[in-house]
N, C-alpha and C positions, 0 to 999 in steps of 0.2 A: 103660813110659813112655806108648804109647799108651793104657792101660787108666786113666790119672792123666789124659790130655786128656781124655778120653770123655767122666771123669766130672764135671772143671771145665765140660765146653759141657751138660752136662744140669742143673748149676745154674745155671747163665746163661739156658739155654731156660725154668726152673722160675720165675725172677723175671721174666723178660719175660714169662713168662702170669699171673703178679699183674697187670702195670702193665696189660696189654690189659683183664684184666678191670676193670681201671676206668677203662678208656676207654669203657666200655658201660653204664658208670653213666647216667642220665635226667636230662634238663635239669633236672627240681624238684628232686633232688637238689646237681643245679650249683650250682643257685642257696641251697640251703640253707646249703652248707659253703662258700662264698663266701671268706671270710676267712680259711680254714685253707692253708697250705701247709705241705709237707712237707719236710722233708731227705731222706729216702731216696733210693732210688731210683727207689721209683715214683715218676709225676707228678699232681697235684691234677687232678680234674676238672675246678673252674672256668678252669683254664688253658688245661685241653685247649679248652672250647670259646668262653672269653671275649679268654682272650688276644690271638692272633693279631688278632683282630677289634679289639681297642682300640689293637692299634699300626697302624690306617689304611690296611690292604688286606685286602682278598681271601684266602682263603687259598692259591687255588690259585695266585696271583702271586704270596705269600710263600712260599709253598715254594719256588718255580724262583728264587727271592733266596737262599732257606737251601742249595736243592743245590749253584747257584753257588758260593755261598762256602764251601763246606765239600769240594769242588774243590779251589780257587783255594788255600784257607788248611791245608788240612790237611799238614800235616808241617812246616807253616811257622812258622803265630802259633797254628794249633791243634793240640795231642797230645794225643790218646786212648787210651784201654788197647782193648784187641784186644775182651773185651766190649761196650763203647761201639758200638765198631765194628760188630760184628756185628749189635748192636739197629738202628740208623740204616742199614744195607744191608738188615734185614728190612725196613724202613716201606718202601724205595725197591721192592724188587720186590712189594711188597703195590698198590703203588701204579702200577706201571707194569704189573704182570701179574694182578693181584684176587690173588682168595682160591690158597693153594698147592695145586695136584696134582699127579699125576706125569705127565702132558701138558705143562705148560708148566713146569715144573722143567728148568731145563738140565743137561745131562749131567755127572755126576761121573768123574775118573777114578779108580783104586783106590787111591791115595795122596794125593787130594784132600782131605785133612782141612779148609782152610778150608771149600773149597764146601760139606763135607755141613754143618759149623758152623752158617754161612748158612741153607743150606736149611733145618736143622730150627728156625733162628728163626725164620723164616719162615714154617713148616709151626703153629708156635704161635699166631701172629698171628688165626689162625682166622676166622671171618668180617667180620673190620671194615669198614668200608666204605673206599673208594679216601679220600672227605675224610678221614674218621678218622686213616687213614695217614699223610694229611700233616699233619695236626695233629699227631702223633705225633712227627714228626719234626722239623718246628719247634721243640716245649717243650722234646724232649729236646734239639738244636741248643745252644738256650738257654740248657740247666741246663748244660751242659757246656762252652758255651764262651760268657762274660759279655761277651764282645766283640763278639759277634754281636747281640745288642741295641743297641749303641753306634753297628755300622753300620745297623742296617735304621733306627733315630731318625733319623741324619742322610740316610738315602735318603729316608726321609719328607720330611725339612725340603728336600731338593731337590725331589722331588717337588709338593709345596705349593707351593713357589715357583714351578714350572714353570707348575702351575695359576694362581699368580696372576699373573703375566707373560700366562699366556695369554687371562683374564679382561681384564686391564686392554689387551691389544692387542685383543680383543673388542670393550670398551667404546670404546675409541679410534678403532676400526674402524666401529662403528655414530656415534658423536661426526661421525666428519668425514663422512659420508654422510648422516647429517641437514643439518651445515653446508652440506653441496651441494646436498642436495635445496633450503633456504631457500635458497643463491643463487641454483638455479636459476628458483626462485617467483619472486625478487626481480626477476631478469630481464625474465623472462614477463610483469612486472607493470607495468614500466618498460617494456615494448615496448609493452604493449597503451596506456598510457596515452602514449606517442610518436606513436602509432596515431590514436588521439583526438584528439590534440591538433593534428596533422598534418590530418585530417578537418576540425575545426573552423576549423583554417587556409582551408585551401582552399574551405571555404565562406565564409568572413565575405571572405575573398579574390574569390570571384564575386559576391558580394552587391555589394561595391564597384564592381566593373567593369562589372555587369548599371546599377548607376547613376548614372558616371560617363562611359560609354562617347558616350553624345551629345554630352554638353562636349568630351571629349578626342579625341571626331572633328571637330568644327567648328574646334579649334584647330590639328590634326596637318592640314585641310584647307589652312588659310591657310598654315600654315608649309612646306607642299609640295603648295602647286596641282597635280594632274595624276599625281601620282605617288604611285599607289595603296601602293606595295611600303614608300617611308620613310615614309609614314603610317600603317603599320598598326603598324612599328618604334616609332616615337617613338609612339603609342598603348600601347602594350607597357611601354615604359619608364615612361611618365607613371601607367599604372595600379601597377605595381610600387613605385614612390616613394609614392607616395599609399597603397597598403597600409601601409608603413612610417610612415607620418607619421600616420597615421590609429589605428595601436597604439599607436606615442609619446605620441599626444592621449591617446588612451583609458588609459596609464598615468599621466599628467599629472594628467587628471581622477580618475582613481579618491585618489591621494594629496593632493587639493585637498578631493574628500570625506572623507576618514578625517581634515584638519585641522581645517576644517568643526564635525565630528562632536565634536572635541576642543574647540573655542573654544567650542562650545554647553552641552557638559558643565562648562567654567569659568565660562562667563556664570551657569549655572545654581547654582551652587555660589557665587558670587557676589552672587546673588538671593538666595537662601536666608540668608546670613550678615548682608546689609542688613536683612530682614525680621527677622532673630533679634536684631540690635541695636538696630532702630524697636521692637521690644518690648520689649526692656529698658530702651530709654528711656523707654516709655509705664509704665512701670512705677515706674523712679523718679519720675517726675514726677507721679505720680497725686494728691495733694495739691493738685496746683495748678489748676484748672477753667481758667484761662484760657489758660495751658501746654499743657495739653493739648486743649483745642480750636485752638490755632496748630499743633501737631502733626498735630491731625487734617488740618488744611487742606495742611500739607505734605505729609502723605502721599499726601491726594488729589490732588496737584498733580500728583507722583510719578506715579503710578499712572496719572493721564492721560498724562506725558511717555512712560510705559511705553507703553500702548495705541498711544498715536502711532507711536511706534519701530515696531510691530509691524507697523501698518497700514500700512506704507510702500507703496506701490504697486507692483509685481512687473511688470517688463516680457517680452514672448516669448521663449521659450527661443531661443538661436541655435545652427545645426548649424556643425561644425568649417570651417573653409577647408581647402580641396585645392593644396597648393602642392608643386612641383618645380622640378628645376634643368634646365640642357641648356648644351651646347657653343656655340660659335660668337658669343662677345662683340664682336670687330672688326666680324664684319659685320653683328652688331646695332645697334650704337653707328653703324655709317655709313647703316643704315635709316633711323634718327631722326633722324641729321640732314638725310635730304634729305625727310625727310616733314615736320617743321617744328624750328624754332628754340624753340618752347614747349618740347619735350617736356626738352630739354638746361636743368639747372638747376647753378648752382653751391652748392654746401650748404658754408657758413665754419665753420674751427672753433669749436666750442661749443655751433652754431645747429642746431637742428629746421626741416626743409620738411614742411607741412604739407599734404598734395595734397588738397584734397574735395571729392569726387565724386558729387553727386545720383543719386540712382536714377531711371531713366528710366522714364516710363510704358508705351512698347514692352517695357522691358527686362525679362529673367527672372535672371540671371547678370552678375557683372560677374569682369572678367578684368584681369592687370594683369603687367606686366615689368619687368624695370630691370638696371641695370649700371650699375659705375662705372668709373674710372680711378685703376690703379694700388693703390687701397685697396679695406678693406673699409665699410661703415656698415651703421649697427643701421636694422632695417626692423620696422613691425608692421601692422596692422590693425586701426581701431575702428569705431563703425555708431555716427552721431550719430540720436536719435529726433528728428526734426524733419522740418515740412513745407518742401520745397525750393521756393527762390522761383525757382528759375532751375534749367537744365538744361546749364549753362557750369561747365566746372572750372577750379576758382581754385589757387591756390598761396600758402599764408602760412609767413612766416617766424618763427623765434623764437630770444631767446638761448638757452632752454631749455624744456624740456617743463611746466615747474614754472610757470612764465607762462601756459600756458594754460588751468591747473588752479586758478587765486587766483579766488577767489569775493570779490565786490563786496555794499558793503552799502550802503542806500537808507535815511537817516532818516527816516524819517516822526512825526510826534508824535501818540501815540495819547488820544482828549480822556476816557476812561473814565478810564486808568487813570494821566492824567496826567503832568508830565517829571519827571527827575532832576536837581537840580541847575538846576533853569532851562532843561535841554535836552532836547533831542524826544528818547525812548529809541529806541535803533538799533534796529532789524531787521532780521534776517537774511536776505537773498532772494537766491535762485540763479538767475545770468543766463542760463548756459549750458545749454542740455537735456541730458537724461541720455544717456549715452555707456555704449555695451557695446563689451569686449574681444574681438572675433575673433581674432587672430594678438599675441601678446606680443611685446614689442619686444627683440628677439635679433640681435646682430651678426653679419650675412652677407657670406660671401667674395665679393661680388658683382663682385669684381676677377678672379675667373677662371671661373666663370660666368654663365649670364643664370638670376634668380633669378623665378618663374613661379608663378600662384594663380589662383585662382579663388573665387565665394562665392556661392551662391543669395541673390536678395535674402529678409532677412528680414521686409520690410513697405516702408513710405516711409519716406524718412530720406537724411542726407549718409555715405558712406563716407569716413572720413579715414584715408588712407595716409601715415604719419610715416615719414619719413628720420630718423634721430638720428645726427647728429656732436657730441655735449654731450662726449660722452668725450673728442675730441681738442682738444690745447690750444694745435698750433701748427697742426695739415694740416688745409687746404680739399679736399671732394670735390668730381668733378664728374660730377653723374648723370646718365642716362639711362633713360627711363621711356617707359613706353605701357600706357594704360587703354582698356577699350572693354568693351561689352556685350553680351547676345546673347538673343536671343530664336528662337523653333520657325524654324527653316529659313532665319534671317539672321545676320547680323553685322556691327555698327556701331563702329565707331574712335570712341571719344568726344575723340580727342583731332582 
């Protein structure tokens, strides 16, 4: 019996030194018989060193996949014949111990017939290399058990997967780190321009105060004779108001120009559209000579009404008024009245009081206060261009503002170009001098404070201070007011 094993493990050891020898076949060769596989037992060259390579590892990580499972699965989902076996234990000790000798050969005992089995597969394997060996043992894995393909495919597709989870947490990783880095810029960029813009506060902020501070100390003087500490307060306060009101202007105005900008762009688009229809008319009419010399004349009439418009006379720019508010209406209201009976006015419903106030030839600045009772009334500020015949403030009344704005016409009959009808052709003449807008006429709470201004004269002329109660239809106000002037190191009550 033993002499019948012998001679079975010496044909076993005789076919596993075919299959080595062509495991030492030459890549050109691999690549020539590419397409042939075998049934035998040996295994193709291209396998040996294409394969493992095209199922997406390494070899020496697919091996420790193939020993695992051939572990894990042997006697279970894989059965092999005792040959089989012995092939796949020679690749492992080729591979874990190199080439066989009798130094690194483990001890046989005298009835050990597996081990010498083993060994002398082993001892066949002759010089392969450690990778060889495990390519060895992979194909044959393979060719032996079809199910070990099936697993190392799905190991791959988990593996892939892993890589791409770990890709896409990569990219997502780098994604929100860019998102931070921009919000952190965004920030950075929104500070710095908080920064600036803060800066430019506080400067257009001193620019104000550096020339305002004279007026608002000659006033904070009168309003607390002696008492250095609430005059430097209400200075304080009066410059801070005046910032604010002084922005409000400056957004007013800037939206008064971009309207401006807009009626100019339709006027012109408006021009343009007359001009393209005086020409289409000069066109149908060309036939007619006498048509179109009346045309010509109309246009020139035009064209001078135009010029006219243009040449309107432009009066000096006026800088903003400085107006604020402050506490203590009772005992302003009882100032006025014992200072005089003028300054106290009844304003009826419907009616405008008109206050106007010459500019004084001492004076550089005029100043002005008011309160009423109980209610609010709309307050504004105009600058009549006129020489003042008198240096006394008047007071007129009106039903409404609309009354003092109806322009008057004067016939006169003119002998060139003779009447109409038998009568003198009107003329149109403006009685009242031009009038510029200081302070728009805006309803003030002037029922719960005392409402406060100021205004560089802008040349000679009347300031007219309008109260408007047009708005109400049953309540009478009744105000209180004080105007007065100022000039380098005085100050005069005009009332």
């Amino acid at each position: 019996m033993l002499t019948q094993m012998a001679a079975a493990a010496e044909e076993d050891v005789s076919a596993l030194s075919e299959w080595v020898d062509e495991l030492s076949v030459s890549a050109t060769e691999d690549d020539k018989n590419a397409t042939n596989r075998t049934d035998s037992n040996d295994v193709d060259v291209t396998a040996k060193n294409c394969e493992p390579r095209l199922w997406g590892f390494e070899t020496r990580e697919l091996y420790k996949f193939a020993l695992n499972f051939y572990k894990e699965k042997e006697g279970k989902a894989v059965h092999l014949s005792y040959e089989d076996k012995l092939k796949l234990v020679a690749f492992t000790q080729q591979v874990t111990h190199g080439k066989y000798t009798a130094e690194n050969a483990p001890p046989l005992g005298v009835l050990d017939m597996i081990g010498r089995d083993r060994r002398v597969a082993w001892q066949n394997l002759g010089d392969i290399s450690k990778e060889q060996a495990m390519e060895g043992f992979i194909i044959l894995l393979d060719k032996l058990c079809p199910l070990f393909r099936t697993v190392v495919e799905a190991q791959k597709r988990n593996f892939e997967e892993k890589q791409r989870l770990k890709r896409e947490e990569e990219a997502k990783k780098q994604e929100e780190e860019k998102k931070l880095k921009e919000l952190e810029e965004e920030k950075k960029k929104q500070e710095e321009e908080r920064l600036k813009e803060e800066t430019q506060r506080r400067q257009i902020q001193d620019a104000l105060n550096q020339q305002t501070y004279y007026q608002f100390r000659l006033y904070a003087e009168q309003q607390y004779p002696g008492n250095p500490e609430q005059q430097g307060v209400l200075i304080r306060q009066l410059q801070e108001q005046h910032y604010h009101q002084y922005m409000q202007q400056l957004h007013q105005n800037q939206l008064v120009v971009e309207d401006h900008i807009e009626e100019e762009e339709e006027e012109e688009k408006e021009k343009k559209l007359k001009k393209k229809n005086v020409q289409l008319k000069n066109v149908t009419c060309k036939d007619d000579d006498d048509h179109d010399d009346d045309d010509d004349k109309d246009n020139t009439n035009e064209n001078v009404n135009d010029e006219d418009s243009d040449e309107m006379e432009d009066w000096p720019p006026i800088s903003p008024a400085e107006m604020w508010t402050r506490k203590g209406v009772e005992e302003f209201k009882q100032i006025i009245r014992k200072e005089t009976g003028d300054a106290v006015i009844k304003v009826g419903h419907g009616e405008t009081v008109t206050v106007r106030v010459p500019t004084h030839e001492d004076g550089t600045c005029l100043f002005w206060e008011f309160a009423t009772d109980g209610y609010d009334i709309g307050f504004g500020v105009y600058f009549e261009w006129s020489k003042p015949e008198t240096n006394q403030v008047s007071v007129y009344i009106s039903e409404s503002e609309e009354d003092e704005d109806e322009e008057e016409y004067e016939p006169r009959e003119d002998l060139e170009s003779g009447s109409v009808n038998g009568n003198a052709r009107p003329e149109r003449k403006t009685i009242t001098p031009p009038i510029s807008v200081i302070v728009p006429i805006y309803r003030r709470d002037s029922q719960e404070e005392i409402y406060a201004g100021s205004h560089q004269y802008p040349g000679e002329g009347v300031y007219l201070l309008k109260f408007d109660n047009s708005y109400s239809l049953w309540r009478s106000k009744t105000l209180y007011y004080r105007v007065y002037y100022t000039r380098q190191g005085f100050t005069k009550n005009n009332n």
